[in-house]
C-alpha positions, 0 to 999 in steps of 0.5 A, a space after each residue: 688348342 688341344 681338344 681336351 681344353 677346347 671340350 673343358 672351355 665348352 663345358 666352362 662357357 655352358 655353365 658361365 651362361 647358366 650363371 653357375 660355376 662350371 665345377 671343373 677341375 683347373 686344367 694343368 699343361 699350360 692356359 687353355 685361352 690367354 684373355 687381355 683386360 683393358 681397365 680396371 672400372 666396374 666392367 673390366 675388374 668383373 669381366 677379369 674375375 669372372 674369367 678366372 672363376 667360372 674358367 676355373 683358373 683354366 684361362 689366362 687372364 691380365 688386367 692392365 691398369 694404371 691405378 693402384 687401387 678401384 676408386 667408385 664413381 658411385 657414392 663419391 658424390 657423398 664424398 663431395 658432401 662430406 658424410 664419407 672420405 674417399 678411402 670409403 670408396 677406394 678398392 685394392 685390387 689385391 684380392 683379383 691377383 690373390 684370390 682369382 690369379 688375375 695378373 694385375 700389371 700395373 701400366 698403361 696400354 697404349 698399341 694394339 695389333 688386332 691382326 697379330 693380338 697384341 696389347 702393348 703398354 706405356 712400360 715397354 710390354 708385349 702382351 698376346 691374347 686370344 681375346 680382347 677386353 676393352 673397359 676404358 670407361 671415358 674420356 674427355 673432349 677437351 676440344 668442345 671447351 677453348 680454354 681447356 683444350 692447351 693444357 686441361 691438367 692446368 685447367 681441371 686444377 683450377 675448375 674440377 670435374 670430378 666425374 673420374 673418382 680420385 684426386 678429382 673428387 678431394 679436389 672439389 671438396 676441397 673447394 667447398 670447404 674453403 669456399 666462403 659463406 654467401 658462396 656460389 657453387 655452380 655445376 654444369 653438366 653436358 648433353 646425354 649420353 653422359 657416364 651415369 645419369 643420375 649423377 650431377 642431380 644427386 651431387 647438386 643434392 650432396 653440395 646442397 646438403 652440405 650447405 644447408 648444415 655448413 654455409 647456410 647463406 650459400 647457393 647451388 646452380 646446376 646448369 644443365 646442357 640438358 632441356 629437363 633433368 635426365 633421371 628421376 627428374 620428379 624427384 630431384 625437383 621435389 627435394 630442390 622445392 621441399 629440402 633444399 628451397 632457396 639453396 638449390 637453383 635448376 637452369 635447363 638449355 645451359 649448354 657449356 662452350 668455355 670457361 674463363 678459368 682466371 675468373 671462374 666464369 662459365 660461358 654458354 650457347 645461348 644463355 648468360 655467362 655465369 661466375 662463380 665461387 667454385 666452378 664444377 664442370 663435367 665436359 662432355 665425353 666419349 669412350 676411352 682413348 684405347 678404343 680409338 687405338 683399337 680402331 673400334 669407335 664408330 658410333 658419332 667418332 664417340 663409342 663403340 658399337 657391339 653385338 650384345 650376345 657377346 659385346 665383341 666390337 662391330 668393327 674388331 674381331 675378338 674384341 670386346 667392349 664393355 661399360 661407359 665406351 660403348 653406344 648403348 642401346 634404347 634405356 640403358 643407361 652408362 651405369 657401375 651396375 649396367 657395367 658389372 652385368 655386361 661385364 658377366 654377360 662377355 665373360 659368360 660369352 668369351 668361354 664360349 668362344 674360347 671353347 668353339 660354340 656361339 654366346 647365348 642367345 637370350 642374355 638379360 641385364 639388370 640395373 639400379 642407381 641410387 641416388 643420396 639426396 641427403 646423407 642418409 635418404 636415397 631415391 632409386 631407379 631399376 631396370 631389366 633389360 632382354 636381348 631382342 633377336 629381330 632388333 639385335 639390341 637389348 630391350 627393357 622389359 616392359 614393366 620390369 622397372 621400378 621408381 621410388 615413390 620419395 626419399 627414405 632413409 630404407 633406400 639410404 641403408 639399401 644403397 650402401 649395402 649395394 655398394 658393399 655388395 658389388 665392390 666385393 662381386 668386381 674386386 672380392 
């Protein structure tokens, strides 16, 4: 690297770290860094834009992923219950490529070299970098359930976990429509740490309030691995009592062991076996299975530990893991919003890196998850969380948090704006 990109990469990163925009002119003469994404969820499509446009354009960015287009995980749950389709929360990736210069290559990565830093790809590529970004997001331990373990592409047809957006997600909806009144939709969900916490109380409302509207006779079971409701458990509780009475049933200490899929029936540890109309099972997952390639899992053979100044593994040097793959620190949860933070905080620290000086020392993130518990009235939770020196972790602030005091149709209107919002951060 000449010492001209090298003192515009200083610059570049110094300002990224400032969160404003380094107001350089692009370098010419070639890339001043070559940067590789791995993914393009909440973290990896942020991290790639961020990259280009506080390097502007000096550093050479490609996203590998194998979707054509960004499917949210959040609001999809609204899908399941029928007030949105999922083209309300399908994203192009056009405007990375258009806009920032992102090379999008549509593939799979499948090797990676960390000494010689080079990604390699399911469609015959060879691609180099300098730095690595790794944004997997989860997949799936097909071991921990017998009967999904031989072929889980034939077992997730008959019994969906929609916790991936996509065909998933109209599958399930799928079911439910066709399911007959009287039915029994029954949820079951794995032991935390799990991607977005919130997530199955929130669907256990979406099918309920589907329910109530459309098949009155029919009932939800939410079995959870759980021994109490992970996230804003007070109110789910009060609109499984209050809204959604009679429709809703919570069993906590239902952890899953297998499916009997001809049957549709649920089986568990130490609970009964349960059978129902339309089976919906989340299994338990881990970071994405690139991580493991890149030899950078090493939290309980499950995630990926990382120094939070610069989310750069533990275990691979210039590689950084951002979202739902790595071990998160006390109270963070694994969220789309936490994700698009982590997402600014690496890019903000791989500038740096690229142009000789260390991450800054003070990163801060924030995050809130809304929940719909009906079509309109939403419930959130927020956080900020700072870097602690002495622990090397992120902390949340105390008392920085916030909590709704009930529903309301206001959190409804703030939640889709904060869809709108960070699909055009991470995509626009």
């Amino acid at each position: 690297m000449t010492m001209q990109r090298r003192d515009f990469l200083r610059a570049a990163g110094a300002a990224a770290g400032a969160a404003v925009l380094p107001g350089c002119a692009t370098m010419g003469g070639g890339s001043a860094g070559k940067v590789v994404v791995v993914g393009g969820g909440y973290a990896g499509a942020t991290c790639a834009k961020y990259l280009r446009m506080w390097s502007n354009g000096a550093v050479d960015v490609t996203l590998i992923e194998p979707r054509e287009a960004f499917v949210s995980c959040p609001i999809s749950n609204l899908v399941i219950g029928g007030s949105k389709t999922i083209d309300y929360v399908t994203v192009p990736y056009d405007n990375l490529s258009r806009r920032w210069g992102v090379n999008v290559v549509r593939d799979t990565a499948t090797g990676i070299d960390v000494d010689k830093r080079v990604v390699t790809t399911a469609g015959g590529r060879n691609l180099p970098y300098d730095r690595l970004v790794l944004a997997p997001g989860i997949e799936f331990m097909w071991d921990a359930i017998a009967s999904y373990k031989a072929d889980p592409v034939r077992a997730t047809g008959i019994v969906p976990h929609a916790w991936q957006a996509g065909e998933q997600t109209v599958l399930l909806r799928r079911q439910l429509e066709s399911m007959p009144d009287g039915g029994v939709y029954a949820l079951s969900i794995p032991v935390a740490p799990y991607r977005c916490p919130p997530g199955p109380y929130e669907r256990a409302c979406q099918v309920a309030w589907y329910f109530k509207r459309a098949k009155p006779k029919s009932k939800v079971l939410v079995l959870d691995g759980n021994p109490d409701v992970t996230s804003k458990a007070g109110l789910f509780k009060k609109a499984w009592n209050d809204l959604y009475k009679g429709i809703v049933e919570y069993r906590p200490n239902h952890v899953l062991t297998d499916v009997d899929l001809a049957t549709k029936t649920a089986k568990f540890e130490t609970a009964d076996d349960v059978r129902a109309s339309v089976l919906n099972v989340i299994p338990p997952h881990r970071a994405g299975g690139i991580a493991r390639t890149a030899g950078v899992i090493t939290a309980n053979n499950r995630w990926c530990e990382v120094d939070f100044l610069s989310y750069e593994s533990i275990r691979g040097k210039g590689v950084h893991v951002l979202g739902d793959s790595i071990q998160i620190a006390p109270g963070m949860p694994k969220s789309g919003h936490m994700a698009n933070n982590q997402a600014k905080v690496a890019a903000a620290a791989i500038l740096r890196q690229l142009g000789g000086q260390p991450p800054i020392a003070t990163p801060m993130l924030t995050n809130t998850c809304y929940s719909f518990i009906t079509d309109k009235d939403v419930v959130h939770v927020a956080s900020v969380h700072q870097y602690d020196a002495e622990k090397k972790t992120m902390l949340a602030v105390p008392g920085s948090g916030g909590l709704s005091p009930a529903m309301n149709e206001l959190e409804g209107r703030f939640a889709l704006s904060w869809a709108q919002n960070i699909w055009a951060d991470t995509l626009g």
